[in-house]
Backbone as CSV, one residue per row, in Angstrom:
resi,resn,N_x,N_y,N_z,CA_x,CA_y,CA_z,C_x,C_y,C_z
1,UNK,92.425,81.545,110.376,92.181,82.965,110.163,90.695,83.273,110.343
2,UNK,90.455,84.762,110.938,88.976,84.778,111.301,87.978,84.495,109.962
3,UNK,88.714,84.961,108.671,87.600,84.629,107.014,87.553,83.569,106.481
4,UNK,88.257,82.092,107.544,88.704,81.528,106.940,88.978,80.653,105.655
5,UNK,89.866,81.622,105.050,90.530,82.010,104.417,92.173,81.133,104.241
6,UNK,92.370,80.346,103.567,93.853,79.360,103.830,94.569,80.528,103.722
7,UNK,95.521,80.468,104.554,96.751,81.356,104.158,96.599,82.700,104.199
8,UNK,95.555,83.334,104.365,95.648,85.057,104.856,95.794,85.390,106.097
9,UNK,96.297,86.257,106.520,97.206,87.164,107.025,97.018,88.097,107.686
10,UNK,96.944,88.887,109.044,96.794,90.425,109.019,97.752,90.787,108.283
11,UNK,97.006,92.283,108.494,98.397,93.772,107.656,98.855,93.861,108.953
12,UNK,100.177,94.115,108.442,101.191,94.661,109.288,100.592,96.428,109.067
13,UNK,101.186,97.172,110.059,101.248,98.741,110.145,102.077,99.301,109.038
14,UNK,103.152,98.448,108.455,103.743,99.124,107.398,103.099,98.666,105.938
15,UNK,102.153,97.397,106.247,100.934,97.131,104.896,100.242,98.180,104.793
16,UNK,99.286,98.606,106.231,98.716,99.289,105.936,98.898,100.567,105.622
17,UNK,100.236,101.398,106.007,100.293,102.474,105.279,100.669,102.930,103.987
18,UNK,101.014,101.343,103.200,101.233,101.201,101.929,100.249,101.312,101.242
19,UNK,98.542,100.853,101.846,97.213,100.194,101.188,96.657,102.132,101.553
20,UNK,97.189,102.649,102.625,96.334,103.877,102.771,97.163,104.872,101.700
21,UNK,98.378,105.142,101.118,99.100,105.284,100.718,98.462,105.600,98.790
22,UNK,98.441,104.362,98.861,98.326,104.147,97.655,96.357,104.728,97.601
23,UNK,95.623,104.473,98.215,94.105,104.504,98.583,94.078,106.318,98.081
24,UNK,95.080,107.139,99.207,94.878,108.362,99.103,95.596,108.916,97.480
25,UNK,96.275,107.955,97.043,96.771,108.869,96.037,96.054,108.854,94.655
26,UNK,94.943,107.451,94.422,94.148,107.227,93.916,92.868,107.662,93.576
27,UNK,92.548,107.259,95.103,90.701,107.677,95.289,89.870,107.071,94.662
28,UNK,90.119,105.654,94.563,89.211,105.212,93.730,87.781,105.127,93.955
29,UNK,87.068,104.956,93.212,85.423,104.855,92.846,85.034,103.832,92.367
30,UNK,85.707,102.830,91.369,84.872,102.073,91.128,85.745,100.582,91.049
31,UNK,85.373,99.614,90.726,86.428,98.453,90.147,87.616,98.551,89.740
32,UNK,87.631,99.256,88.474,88.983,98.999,88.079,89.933,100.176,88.838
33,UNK,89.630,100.902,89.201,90.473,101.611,90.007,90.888,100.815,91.446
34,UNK,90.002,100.157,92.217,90.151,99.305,92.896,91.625,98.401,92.385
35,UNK,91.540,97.658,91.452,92.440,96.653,90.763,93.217,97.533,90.630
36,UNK,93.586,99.045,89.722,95.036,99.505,89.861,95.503,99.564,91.343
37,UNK,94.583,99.699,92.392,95.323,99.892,93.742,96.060,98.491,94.035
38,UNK,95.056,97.446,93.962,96.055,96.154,93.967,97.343,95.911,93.502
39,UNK,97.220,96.632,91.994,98.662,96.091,91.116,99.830,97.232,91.682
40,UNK,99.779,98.172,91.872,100.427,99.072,92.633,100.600,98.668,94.180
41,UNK,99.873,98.143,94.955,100.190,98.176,96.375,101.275,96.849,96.215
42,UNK,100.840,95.242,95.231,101.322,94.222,95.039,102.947,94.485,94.671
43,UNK,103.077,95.797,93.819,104.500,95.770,92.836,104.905,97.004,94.374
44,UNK,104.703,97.570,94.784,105.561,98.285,95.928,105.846,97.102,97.203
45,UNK,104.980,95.846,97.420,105.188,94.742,97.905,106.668,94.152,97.801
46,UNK,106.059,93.862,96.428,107.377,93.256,96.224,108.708,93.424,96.127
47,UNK,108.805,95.183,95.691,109.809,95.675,95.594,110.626,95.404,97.312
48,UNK,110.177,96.183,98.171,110.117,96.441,99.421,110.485,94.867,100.125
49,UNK,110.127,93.914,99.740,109.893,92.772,100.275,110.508,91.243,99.622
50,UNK,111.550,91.340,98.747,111.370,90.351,97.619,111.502,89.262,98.254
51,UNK,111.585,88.599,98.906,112.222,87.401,99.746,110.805,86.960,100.071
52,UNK,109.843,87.659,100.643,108.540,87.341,101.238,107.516,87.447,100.199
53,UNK,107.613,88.504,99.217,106.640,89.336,98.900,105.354,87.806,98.108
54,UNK,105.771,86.664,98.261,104.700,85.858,97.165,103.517,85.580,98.757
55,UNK,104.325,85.799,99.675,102.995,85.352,100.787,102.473,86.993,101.285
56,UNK,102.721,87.879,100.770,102.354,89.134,100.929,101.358,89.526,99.949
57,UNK,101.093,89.301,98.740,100.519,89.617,97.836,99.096,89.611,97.889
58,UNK,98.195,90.557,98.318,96.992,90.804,98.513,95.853,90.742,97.159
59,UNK,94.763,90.194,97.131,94.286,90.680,96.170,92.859,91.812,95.923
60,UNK,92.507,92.516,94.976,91.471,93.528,94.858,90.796,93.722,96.181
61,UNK,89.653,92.741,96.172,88.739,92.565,97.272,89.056,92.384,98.651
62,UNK,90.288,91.959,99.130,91.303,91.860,100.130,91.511,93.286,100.453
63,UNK,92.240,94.292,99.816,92.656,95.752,99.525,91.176,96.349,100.242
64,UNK,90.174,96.359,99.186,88.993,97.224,99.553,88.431,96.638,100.488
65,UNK,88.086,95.456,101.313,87.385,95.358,103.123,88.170,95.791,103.642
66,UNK,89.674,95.530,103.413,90.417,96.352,104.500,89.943,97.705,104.650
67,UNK,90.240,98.388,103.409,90.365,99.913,103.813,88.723,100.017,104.084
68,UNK,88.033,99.625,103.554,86.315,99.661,104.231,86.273,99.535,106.032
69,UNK,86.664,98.348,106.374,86.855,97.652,107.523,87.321,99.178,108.308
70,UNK,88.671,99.365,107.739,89.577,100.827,108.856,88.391,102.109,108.996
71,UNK,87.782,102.437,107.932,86.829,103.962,107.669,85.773,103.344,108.268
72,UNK,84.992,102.287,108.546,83.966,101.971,109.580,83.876,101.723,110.804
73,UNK,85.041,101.810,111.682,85.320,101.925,112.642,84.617,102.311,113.158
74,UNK,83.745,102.687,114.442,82.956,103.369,115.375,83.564,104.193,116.091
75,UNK,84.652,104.767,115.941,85.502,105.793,117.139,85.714,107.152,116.503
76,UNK,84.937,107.798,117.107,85.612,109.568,116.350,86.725,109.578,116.335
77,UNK,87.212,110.795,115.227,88.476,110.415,115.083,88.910,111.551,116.228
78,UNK,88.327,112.353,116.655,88.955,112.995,117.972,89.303,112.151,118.994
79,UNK,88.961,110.989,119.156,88.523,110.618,120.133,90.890,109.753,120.452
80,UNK,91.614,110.083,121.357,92.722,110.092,121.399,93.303,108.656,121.229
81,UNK,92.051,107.502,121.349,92.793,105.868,121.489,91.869,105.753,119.812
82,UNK,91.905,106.777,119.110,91.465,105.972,117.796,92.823,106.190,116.911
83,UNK,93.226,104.750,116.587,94.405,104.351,115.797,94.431,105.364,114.348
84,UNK,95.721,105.794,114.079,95.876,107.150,113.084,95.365,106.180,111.975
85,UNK,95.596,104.940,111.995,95.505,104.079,110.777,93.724,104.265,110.407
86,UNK,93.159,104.713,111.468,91.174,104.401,110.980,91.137,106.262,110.484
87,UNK,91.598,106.842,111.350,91.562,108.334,111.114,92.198,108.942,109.835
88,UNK,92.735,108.484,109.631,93.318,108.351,108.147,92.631,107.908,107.094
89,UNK,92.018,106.541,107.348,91.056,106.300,106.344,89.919,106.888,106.694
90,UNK,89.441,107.324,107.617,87.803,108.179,107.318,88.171,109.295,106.876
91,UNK,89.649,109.968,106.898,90.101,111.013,106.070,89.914,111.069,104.525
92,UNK,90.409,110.299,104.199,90.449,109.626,102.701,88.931,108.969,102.345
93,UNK,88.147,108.850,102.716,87.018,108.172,102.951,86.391,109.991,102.084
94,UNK,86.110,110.438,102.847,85.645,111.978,102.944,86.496,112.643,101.275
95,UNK,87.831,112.555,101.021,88.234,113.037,99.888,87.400,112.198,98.884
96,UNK,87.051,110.452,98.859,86.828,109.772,97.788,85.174,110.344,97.953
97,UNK,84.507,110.428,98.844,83.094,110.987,98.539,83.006,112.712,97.827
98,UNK,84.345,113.124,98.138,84.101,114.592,97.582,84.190,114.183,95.956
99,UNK,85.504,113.756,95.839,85.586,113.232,94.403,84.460,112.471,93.510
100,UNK,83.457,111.455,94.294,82.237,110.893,93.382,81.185,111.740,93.204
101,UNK,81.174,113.074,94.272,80.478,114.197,93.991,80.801,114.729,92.627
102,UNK,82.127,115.318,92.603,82.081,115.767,91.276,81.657,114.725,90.303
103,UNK,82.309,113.556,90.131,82.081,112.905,88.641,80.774,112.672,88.635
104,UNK,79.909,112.486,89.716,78.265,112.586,89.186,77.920,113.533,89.034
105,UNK,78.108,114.768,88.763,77.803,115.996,88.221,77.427,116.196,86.630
């Protein structure tokens, strides 16, 4: 694996709209919000998956480079070969900075 990393994995397209999924309904800001996204993306894993779900199981820091990794992309999101999956997260990217606006207020 390119982190290598024993045993990790890409996301599949249906991971990742589970990890953006859960990302947008959250918004997290800090650590432990981070970790509820884990325990939530892990238990919709498993549900969805039970047969596989123990080699599916992502953890915290796994969750957040990804969705970091997708919102740093270099491609506008106008731009027609940029995957909905990055445009989506610089979407959500933009709600979680509106949101740390307010709470530092």
């Amino acid at each position: 694996s390119s982190n290598g990393r024993a045993g990790s994995r890409n996301y599949t397209d249906g991971e990742l709209d589970i990890l953006l999924d859960i990302v947008e309904a959250l918004l997290p800001t800090g650590e432990l919000e981070w970790e509820s996204v884990a325990a939530e993306y892990n238990k919709i894993i498993s549900a969805k998956f039970p047969t596989m779900s123990r080699r599916m199981v992502r953890d915290c820091d796994s969750l957040r480079n990804k969705f970091k990794g997708l919102r740093n992309i270099r491609k506008p999101t106008g731009d027609p070969t940029c995957p909905p999956t990055v445009v989506r997260a610089k979407r959500i990217q933009k709600a979680i900075e509106s949101r740390q606006g307010v709470i530092d207020f």
